[in-house]
Kinemage of the C-alpha trace (Angstrom):
@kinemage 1
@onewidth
@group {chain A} dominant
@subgroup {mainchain}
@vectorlist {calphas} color= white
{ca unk a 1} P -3.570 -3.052 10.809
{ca unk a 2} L -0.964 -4.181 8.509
{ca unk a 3} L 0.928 -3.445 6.015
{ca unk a 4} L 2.870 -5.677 3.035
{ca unk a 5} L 5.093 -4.034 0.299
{ca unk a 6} L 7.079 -5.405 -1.741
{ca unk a 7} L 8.448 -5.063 -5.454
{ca unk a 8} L 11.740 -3.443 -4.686
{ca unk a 9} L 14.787 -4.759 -6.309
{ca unk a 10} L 17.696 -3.745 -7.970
{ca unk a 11} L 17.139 -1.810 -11.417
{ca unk a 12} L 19.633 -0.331 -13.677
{ca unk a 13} L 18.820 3.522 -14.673
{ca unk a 14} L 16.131 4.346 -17.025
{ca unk a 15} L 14.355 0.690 -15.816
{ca unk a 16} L 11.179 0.686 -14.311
{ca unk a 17} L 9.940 -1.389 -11.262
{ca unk a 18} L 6.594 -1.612 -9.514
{ca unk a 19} L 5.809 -1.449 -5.703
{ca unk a 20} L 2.668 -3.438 -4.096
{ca unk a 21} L 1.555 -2.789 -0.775
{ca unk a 22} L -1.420 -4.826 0.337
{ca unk a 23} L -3.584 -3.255 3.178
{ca unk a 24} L -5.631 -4.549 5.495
{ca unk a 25} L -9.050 -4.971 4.787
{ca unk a 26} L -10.415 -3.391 7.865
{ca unk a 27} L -8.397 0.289 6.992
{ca unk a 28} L -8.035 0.234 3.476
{ca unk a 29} L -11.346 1.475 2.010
{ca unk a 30} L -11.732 4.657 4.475
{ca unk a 31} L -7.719 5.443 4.385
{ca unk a 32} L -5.471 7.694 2.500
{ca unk a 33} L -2.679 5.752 1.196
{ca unk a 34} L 0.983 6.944 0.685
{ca unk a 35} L 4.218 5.623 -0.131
{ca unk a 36} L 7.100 7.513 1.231
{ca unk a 37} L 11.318 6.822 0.808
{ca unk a 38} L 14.278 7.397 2.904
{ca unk a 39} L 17.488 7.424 1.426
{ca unk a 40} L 20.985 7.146 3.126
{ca unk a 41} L 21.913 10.202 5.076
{ca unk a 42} L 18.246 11.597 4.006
{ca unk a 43} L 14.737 11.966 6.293
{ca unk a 44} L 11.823 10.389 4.965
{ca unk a 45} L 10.067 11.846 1.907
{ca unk a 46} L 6.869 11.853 0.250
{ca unk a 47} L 6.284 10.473 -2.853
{ca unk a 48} L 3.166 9.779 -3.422
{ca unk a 49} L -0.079 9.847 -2.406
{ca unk a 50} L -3.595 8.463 -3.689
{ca unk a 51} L -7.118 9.117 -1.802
{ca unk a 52} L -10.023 7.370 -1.196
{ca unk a 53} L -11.270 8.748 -4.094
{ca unk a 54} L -8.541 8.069 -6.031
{ca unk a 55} L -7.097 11.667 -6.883
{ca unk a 56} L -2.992 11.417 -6.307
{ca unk a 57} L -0.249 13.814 -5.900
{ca unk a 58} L 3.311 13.376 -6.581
{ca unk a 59} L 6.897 14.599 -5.303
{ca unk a 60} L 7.906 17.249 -7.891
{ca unk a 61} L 11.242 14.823 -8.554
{ca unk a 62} L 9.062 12.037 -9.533
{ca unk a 63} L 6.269 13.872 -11.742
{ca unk a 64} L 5.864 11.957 -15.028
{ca unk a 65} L 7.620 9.213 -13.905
{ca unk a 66} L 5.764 7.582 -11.049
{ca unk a 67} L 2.171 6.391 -10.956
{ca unk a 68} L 0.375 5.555 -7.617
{ca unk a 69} L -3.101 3.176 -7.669
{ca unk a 70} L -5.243 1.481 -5.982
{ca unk a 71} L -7.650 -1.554 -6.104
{ca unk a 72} L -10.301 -1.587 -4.017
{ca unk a 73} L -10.846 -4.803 -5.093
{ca unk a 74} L -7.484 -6.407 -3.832
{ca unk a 75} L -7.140 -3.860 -0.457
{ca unk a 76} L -3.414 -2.706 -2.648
{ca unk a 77} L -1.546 -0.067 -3.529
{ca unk a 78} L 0.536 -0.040 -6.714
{ca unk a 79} L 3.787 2.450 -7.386
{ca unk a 80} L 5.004 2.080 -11.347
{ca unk a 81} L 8.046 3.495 -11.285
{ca unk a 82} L 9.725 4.602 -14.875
{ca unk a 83} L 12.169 5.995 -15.994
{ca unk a 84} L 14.370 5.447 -12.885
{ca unk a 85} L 17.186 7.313 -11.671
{ca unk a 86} L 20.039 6.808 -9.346
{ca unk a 87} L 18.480 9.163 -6.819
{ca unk a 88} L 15.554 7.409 -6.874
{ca unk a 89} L 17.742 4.862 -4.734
{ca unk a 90} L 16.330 4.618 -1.271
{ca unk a 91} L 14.225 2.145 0.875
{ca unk a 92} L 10.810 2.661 -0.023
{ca unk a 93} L 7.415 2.579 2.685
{ca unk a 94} L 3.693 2.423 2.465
{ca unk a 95} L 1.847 4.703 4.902
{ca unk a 96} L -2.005 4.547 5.473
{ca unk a 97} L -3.741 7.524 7.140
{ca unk a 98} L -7.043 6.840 8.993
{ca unk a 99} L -7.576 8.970 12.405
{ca unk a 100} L -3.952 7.884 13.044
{ca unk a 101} L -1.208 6.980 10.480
{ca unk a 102} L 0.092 3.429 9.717
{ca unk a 103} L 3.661 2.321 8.199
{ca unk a 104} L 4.397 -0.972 6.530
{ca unk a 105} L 7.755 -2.639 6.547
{ca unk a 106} L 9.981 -0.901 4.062
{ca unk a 107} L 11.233 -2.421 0.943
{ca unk a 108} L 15.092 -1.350 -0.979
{ca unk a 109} L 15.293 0.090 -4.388
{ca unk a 110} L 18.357 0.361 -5.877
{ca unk a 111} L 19.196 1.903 -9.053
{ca unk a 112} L 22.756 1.247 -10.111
{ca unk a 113} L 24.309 -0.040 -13.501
């Protein structure tokens, strides 16, 4: 099983940016798919998750501002990020969930002026 992201980037605050993570196809249509971050000093947070169904859930500190998706179509993942703050600065990972959980590489966001 694997796991791509990328999208991350440097951003200046109140930018937006988008995440991808592409899946493979052999977990992607039966697994729950997160993205979590981990900033300096910090464990590993949740920030978002999307079922197979498609319902999501979001940190409370990014509630408004982020948006998880996913196409089926593609086996991908998608985190729109608005509205971004200097906190939001961390290294950013997809996780899949299917009888055992999966991480993909992570990929930096930095939001600085």
């Amino acid at each position: 099983v694997q796991l791509q992201a990328s999208g991350g980037g440097l951003v200046q605050p109140g930018g937006s940016l988008r995440l991808a993570c592409a899946a493979s196809e052999s977990i992607f249509s039966v697994a729950t798919m997160s993205w979590y971050r981990q900033a300096p000093g910090k464990e590993r947070e949740l920030v978002a998750v999307v079922t197979t169904g498609g319902s999501t859930n979001y940190a409370d500190s990014v509630k408004g501002r982020f948006t998880m998706s996913r196409d089926n179509a593609k086996n991908t993942v998608y985190l729109q990020m608005n509205s971004l703050k200097p906190e939001d600065t961390a290294v950013y990972f997809c996780h899949a969930f299917y009888v055992r959980a999966y991480w993909g590489q992570g990929t930096q966001v930095t939001v600085s002026s």
